[in-house]
N, C-alpha and C positions, 0 to 999 in steps of 0.2 A: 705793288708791281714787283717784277722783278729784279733783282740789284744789279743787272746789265739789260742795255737794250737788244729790245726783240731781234731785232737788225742782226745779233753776234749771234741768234739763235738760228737763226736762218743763214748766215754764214757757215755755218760749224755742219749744220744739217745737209746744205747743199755741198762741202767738201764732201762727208760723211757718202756722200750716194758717187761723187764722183770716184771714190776711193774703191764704191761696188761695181760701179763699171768697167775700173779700170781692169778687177779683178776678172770679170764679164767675158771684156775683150780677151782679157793672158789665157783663158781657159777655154775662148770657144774659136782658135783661129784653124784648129782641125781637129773640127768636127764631125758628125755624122747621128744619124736617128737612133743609134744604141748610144752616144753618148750621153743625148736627151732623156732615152729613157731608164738607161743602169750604168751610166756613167763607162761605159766599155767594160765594164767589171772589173775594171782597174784602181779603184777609191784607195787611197790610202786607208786602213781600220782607223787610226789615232786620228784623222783628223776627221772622221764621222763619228766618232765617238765624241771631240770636243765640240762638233759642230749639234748634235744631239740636242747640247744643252739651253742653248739659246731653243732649240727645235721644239722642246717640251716644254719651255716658258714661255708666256708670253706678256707683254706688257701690263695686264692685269694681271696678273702675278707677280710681275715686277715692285707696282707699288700696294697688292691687296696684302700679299704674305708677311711683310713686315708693319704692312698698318694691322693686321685684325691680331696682333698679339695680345695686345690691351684686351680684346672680350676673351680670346681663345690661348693665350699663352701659348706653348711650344706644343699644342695636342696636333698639329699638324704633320710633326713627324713619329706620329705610329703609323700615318699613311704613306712617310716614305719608307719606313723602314720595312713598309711591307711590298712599297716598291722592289726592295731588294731579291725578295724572294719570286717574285714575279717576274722579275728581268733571269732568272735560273731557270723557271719554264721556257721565258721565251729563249734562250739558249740553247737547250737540251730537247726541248719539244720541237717549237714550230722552225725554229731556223734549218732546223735537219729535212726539213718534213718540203720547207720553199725550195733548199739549192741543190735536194733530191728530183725534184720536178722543173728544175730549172726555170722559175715563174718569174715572171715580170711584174705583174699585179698578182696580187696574191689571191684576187676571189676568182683568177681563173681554179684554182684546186677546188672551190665551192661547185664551178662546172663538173671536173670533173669528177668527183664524188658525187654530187646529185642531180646536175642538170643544169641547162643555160636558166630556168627561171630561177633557181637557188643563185646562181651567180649574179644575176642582175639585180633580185633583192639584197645582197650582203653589198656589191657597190653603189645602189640607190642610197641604202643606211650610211653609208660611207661619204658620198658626195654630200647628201643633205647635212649631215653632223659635220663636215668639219668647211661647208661654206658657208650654216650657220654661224657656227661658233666659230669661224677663223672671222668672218663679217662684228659679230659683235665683241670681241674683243678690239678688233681694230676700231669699231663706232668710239669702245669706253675710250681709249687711248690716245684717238682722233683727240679727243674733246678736250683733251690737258693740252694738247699742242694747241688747240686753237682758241682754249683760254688765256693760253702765256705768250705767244706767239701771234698765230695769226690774226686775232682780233684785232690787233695792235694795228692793222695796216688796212682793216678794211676786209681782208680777202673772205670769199664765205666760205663755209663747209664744204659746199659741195666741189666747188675748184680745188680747194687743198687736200683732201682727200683723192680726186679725179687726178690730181697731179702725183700723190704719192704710190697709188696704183700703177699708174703711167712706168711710173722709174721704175717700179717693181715687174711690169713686162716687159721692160726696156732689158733690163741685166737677165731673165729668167726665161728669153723666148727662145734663143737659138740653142746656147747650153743646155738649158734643163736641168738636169743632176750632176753632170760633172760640172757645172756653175757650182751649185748651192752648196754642195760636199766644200770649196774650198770660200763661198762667203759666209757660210752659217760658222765654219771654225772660227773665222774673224769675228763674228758679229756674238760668237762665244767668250769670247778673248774682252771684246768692250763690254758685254756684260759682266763681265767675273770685275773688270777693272772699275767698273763704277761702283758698283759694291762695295770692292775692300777701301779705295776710295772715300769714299762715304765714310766705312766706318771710320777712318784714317782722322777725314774732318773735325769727326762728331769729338774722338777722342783728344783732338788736340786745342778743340774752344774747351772742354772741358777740364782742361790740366790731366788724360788720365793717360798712363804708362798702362806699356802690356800685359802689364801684371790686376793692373786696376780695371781695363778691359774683361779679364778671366773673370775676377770677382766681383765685378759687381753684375755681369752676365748670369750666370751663375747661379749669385744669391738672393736674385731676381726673385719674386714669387712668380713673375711670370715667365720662368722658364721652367715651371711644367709640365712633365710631357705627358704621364699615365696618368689617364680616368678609367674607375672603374664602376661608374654609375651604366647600371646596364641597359636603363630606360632612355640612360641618352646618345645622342648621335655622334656626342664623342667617347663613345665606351672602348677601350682599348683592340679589344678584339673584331668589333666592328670595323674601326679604323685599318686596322692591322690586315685583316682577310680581302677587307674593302678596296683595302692600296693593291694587294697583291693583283687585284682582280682589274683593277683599273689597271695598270702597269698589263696585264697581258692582253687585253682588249684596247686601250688608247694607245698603245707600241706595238707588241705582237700583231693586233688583228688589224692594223689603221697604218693602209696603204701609204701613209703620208711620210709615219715614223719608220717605215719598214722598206721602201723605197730604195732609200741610200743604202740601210742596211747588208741589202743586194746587189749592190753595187759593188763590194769589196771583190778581192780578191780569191777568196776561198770561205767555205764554213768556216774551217778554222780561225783564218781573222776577223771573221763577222762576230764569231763568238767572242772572241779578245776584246773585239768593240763596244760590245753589251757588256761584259764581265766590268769594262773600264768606267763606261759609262754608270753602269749601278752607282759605282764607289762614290765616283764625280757628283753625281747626282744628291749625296746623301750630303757631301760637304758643302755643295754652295747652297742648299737647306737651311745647314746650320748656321751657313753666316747669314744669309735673310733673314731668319727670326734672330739672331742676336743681331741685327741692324733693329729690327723691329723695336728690342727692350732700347737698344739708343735712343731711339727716336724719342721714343716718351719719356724715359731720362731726362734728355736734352730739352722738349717742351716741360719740363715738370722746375728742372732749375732753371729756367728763362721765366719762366712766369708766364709762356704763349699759352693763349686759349686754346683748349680744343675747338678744331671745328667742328659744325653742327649741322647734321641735315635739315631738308626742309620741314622734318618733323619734329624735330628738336633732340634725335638721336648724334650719340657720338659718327662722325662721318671717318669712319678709320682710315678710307682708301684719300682723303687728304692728307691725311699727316703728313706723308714723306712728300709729296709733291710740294705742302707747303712748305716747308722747313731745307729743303734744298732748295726751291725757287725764290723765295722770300728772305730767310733766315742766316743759312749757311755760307753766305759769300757768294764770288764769282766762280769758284773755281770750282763747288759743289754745284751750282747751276749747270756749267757745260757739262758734268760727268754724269748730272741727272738726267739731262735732254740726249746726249751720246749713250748711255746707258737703257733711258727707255725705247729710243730710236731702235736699236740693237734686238732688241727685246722682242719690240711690236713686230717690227720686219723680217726677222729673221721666223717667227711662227707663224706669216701671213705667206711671204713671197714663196716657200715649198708648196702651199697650198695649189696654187696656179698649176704649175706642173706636174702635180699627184692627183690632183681632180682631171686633168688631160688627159695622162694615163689611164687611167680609171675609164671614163665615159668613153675613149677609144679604144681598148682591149675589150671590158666587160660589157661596155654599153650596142657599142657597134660592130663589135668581133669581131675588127682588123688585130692582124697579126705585128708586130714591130719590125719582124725582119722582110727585104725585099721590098722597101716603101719606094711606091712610085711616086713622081711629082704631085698626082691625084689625090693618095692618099696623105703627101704633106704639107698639101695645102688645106688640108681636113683636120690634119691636128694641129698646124697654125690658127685656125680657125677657133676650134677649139678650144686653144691658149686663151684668145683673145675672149672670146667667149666668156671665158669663166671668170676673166676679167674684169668684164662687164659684169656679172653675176654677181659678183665680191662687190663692187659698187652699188649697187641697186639695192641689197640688203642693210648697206650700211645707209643708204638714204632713206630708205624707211623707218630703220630704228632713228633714222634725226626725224625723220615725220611725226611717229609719234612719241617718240622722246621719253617715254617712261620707265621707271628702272623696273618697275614690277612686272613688264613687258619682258624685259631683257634678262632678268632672272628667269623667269620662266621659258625662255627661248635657250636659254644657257643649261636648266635642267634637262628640258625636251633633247636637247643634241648629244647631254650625257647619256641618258639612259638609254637612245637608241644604239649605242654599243653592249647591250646586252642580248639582242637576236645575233649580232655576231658571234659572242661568246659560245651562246648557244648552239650555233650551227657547230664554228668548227669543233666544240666538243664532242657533238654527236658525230660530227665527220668520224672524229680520232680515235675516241671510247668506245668505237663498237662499227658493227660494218651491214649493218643493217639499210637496204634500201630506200626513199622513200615519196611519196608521190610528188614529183617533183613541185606542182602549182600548190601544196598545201604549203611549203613552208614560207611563199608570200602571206598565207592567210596566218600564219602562228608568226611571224612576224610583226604583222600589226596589230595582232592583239595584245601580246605579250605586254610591250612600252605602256597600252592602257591600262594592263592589268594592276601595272606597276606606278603608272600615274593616279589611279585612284586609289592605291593602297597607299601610297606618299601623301595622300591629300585628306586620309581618315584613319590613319593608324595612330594616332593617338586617343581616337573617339571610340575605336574597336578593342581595341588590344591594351588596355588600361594604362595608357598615358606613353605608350613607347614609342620613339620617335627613328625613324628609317636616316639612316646615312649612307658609309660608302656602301656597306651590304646591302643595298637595291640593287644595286649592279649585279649580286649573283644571283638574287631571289631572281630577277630578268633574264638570265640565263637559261633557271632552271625551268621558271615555264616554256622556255622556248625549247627548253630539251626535252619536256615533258608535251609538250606540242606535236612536236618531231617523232614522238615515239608513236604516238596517236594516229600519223600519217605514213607508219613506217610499217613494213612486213618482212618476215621472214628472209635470208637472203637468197634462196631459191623460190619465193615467191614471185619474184617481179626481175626477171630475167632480165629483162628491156630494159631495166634501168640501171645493172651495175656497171 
């Protein structure tokens, strides 16, 4: 069990949420439906920039990046490092290309470059990928709460979940974006804090100075970063091109990350935001994975077991759960439960509000400005809606409970951001028309094409295994798709 009772968990937790409402209430006492949907485009930059980072992590990341050191050592960051150059596109390309057209959802430009079926297909891929994967992130994350936690007391799954939703449309219904722009900074601010935290702990059971921190970080075997095995899926340049490409399709093209981004005040400090954020991004990285080598340190001179899954594999996304909740004291306990709280919520409750967006711009082509009662009681509606949506997926992954389920539902919601990539490339690279209903149809082949090449490219292609570079191979069919249903630009009149 835990070295404090559940009770201080649930205390800590329910200030924790009071603390987001209070924030909730300061932000939404004049309000109005542009604050909901771009925050009156008044955003501070620096605090969507800090608020960012919680935004692109999420609870599984929180305790997967420093548990899978052990098999992956530091190869995780050539895929930030190729974030970097990916967040310089999204700067210089697409942010010019949104506050030029004054968008609110971004797949309105999908309209108007190819058509409402091109827009309804890039926001379909949009809602599905990210209530998948906002749903099963939050299922994994649930499930440490309601190991250390709620069990404790009886409560089940489905009420503790249903309640943490709750609170999460409680602070996220009236505000929308000018909410989240100022709880996601917060909730940036407790994640960075449980980390250095953390490692603060680790270093002080263990007698080590900050000097002793450097080196033995360091002198790690597993803080290496470059592989240059080309057959595998951690091959430098893989990684590397891979991140870049995830970074402009999971931010650039992903109405969720991009949202607030439009929020600010001008290009120019939306770009300052992104330029900030790259940096940001790339340091609390590197403190993840040097928590990571603590971790196993600190089990390795304790003499703790690893733990094991139920196959008798190392179970890496335990480690840090257990070793703060078990191991490290009280005070590593509340920084790991504030920390992951932080984490989980802060990449689930955007979701609510960016899928509303979304389904009401793209889905049902209301306009944001001039909202009558009618219309806002449609995107209230909505909120709640997607709500419930978020719930119900996460109740199924507790139905059937498998992780090889949830893997697979987690690749599925990756790679469907490669018909976005794809569109807006074609949009951008070239000005070529094209039938608008074809790029549903090269939409949904693409992800297959790409799902069965992920599931037999080592059987084809003499042992080589696909990583982050699916995501462009998925692009390029889909740009290769596009071309197929495209014509000349004075061919098809009607449709430019």
């Amino acid at each position: 069990m835990s070295p404090i009772s559940p009770g201080i968990f649930i205390l800590f937790i329910a200030c924790y949420f009071i603390l987001l409402l209070l924030v909730s209430y300061l932000t939404t006492r004049k309000v109005d439906e542009q604050s909901y949907f771009i925050g009156n485009r008044n955003s501070v930059w620096y605090l969507v920039a800090i608020g960012m980072i919680s935004d692109s992590l999420s609870g599984v990341t929180f305790i997967s990046v420093p548990g899978k050191v052990e098999v992956a050592s530091f190869s995780y960051l050539q895929t930030i490092l190729g974030y970097i150059l990916g967040y310089v596109v999204i700067a210089t390309v697409l942010l010019p290309l949104y506050y030029n057209r004054n968008l609110t959802s971004i797949y309105t430009y999908l309209q108007q470059r190819f058509g409402p079926v091109t827009q309804k297909t890039g926001a379909m891929f949009f809602i599905l990928s990210r209530l998948v994967g906002a749903a099963a992130r939050l299922f994994l994350v649930a499930g440490v709460l309601q190991l250390f936690v709620f069990d404790y007391y009886g409560i089940p799954f489905a009420l503790s979940v249903s309640i943490m939703i709750a609170l999460m449309l409680v602070y996220t219904y009236r505000g929308g974006i000018k909410t989240l722009v100022w709880t996601d900074a917060m909730q940036s601010i407790f994640l960075l804090l449980a980390v250095v935290l953390t490692i603060v702990v680790i270093c002080r059971d263990l007698n080590w100075g900050l000097g002793d921190l450097v080196s033995n970080v360091a002198g790690s075997p597993h803080s290496k970063t470059f592989f240059w095995d080309w057959k595998a899926g951690n091959f430098f340049p893989k990684e590397f091109f891979g991140g870049m490409m995830i970074a402009v399709t999971m931010t650039g093209l992903d109405q969720n990350m991009m949202q607030k981004n439009l929020s600010c005040r001008s290009l120019k400090e939306a770009q300052k935001n992104i330029y900030s954020f790259s940096i940001m991004q790339l340091v609390v990285n590197v403190f993840f994975l040097s928590l990571g080598i603590l971790l196993y340190q600190y089990l390795h001179a304790n003499n703790i077991p690893m733990p094991l899954t139920a196959k008798g594999g190392p179970a890496t996304d335990q480690v840090f759960p257990l070793l703060a909740l078990q191991h490290l004291g009280t005070f590593a306990s509340v920084i790991f439960i504030v920390g992951l709280t932080a984490a989980t919520f802060s990449s689930a409750d955007s979701v609510l509000t960016t899928l509303t967006t979304s389904f009401y711009i793209d889905i049902l082509g209301y306009p944001t400005d001039g909202i009558d009662a009618r219309r806002k009681r449609i995107k209230n509606a909505i909120h709640v809606g997607c709500a419930v949506a978020l719930l119900g997926t996460i109740l199924l992954f507790r139905e059937f409970n498998n992780d090889a389920i949830i893997d697979t539902v987690l690749f599925l919601a990756t790679i469907t951001y490669g018909p976005m990539l794809g569109l807006f490339a074609f949009g951008i690279l070239n000005k070529r028309p094209i039938l608008d209903y074809g790029s549903l149809i090269v939409c949904l082949v693409s992800p297959l094409l790409c799902f069965i090449l992920k599931q037999y490219s080592e059987q084809w292609m003499g042992g080589y295994r696909f990583g982050n570079e699916l995501l462009i191979v998925n692009g390029l069919f889909t740009y290769i798709g596009l071309w197929l249903f495209s014509r000349k630009k004075n061919a098809l009149p009607a449709l430019q």
